[in-house]
C-alpha positions, 0 to 999 in steps of 0.5 A: 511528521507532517506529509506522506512517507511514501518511503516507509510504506513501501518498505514496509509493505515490502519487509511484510510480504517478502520476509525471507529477503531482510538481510538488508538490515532495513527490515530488521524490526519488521520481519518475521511479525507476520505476513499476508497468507499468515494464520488468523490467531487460533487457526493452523495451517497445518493439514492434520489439524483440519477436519477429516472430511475438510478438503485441502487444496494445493494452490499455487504461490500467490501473487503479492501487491501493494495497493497505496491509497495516497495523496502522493506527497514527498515522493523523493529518490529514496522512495522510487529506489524502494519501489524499484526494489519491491518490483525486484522482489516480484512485488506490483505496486499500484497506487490510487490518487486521492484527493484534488489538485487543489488540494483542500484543507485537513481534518482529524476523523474521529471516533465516529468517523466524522470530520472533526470541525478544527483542521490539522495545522502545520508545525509553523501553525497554518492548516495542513493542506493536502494536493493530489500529486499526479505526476509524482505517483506516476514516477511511482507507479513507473518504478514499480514497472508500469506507469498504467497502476497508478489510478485516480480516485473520483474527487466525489461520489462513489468510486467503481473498483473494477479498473483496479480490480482487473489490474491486481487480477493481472498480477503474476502468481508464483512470484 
């Protein structure tokens, strides 16, 4: 479909680092697939599968986020509700704006990672257009409990990490 579901990425996001609260039914198909902190396929958690002489810390709950890079398109009343319910959950949520407010034309990448010269085109036809939604992310980032994780991304050139970085270092471990 075309534009953003912002409401299927939160909750998703939220189904995966919370599995132990899905019996909403919303999260039904996700849950239990696997989470952030899981195993990599052939390693173990499991202290006496480590080497003897590897050291096995004890740390304390990591704390959980969703960082979404969006043009912030189709922010509506469900979504705001899901974000609500991922703070809830003890999740922080902080968005990345990209994109312009003018907004440019889409392209497909393809497998090399080049634009491909064709655009994407809306179902009627017209090329797909895409503008950064500025006062929509805020209303997200504010759902999640502070309106300062919503950040914009450079509209060209390299982008500095750090501001996000040194927010998600302030999200609360033990959650």
């Amino acid at each position: 479909p075309p534009g953003s579901n912002l409401f299927e990425v939160f909750r998703v996001g939220r189904c995966l680092l919370r599995p132990e609260y899905t019996d909403d039914g919303v999260c039904a198909s996700i849950a239990r697939r696997g989470h952030g902190g899981d195993p990599l396929p052939g390693e173990s958690l499991d202290p006496k599968d480590k080497p003897k002489d590897e050291v096995v810390e004890t740390k304390q709950e990591r704390g959980r986020a969703l960082v979404v890079f969006t043009d912030g398109g189709d922010v509506d009343d469900k979504t705001l509700a899901e974000v609500a319910k991922a703070r809830q959950l003890g999740i922080a949520v902080f968005v990345v704006g990209v994109g312009t407010p003018e907004g440019g034309v889409v392209y497909e990448i393809d497998g090399d990672g080049k634009r491909t010269p064709e655009p994407k085109h809306t179902a009627d036809g017209q090329p797909a257009i895409s503008k950064r939604d500025d006062a929509g992310m805020r209303q997200v980032a504010a759902a999640g409990g502070d309106e300062k994780r919503f950040f914009i991304a450079p509209e060209r050139g390299e982008v500095d990490p750090k501001p996000l970085v040194e927010a998600l270092r302030t999200v609360n471990r033990g959650l």
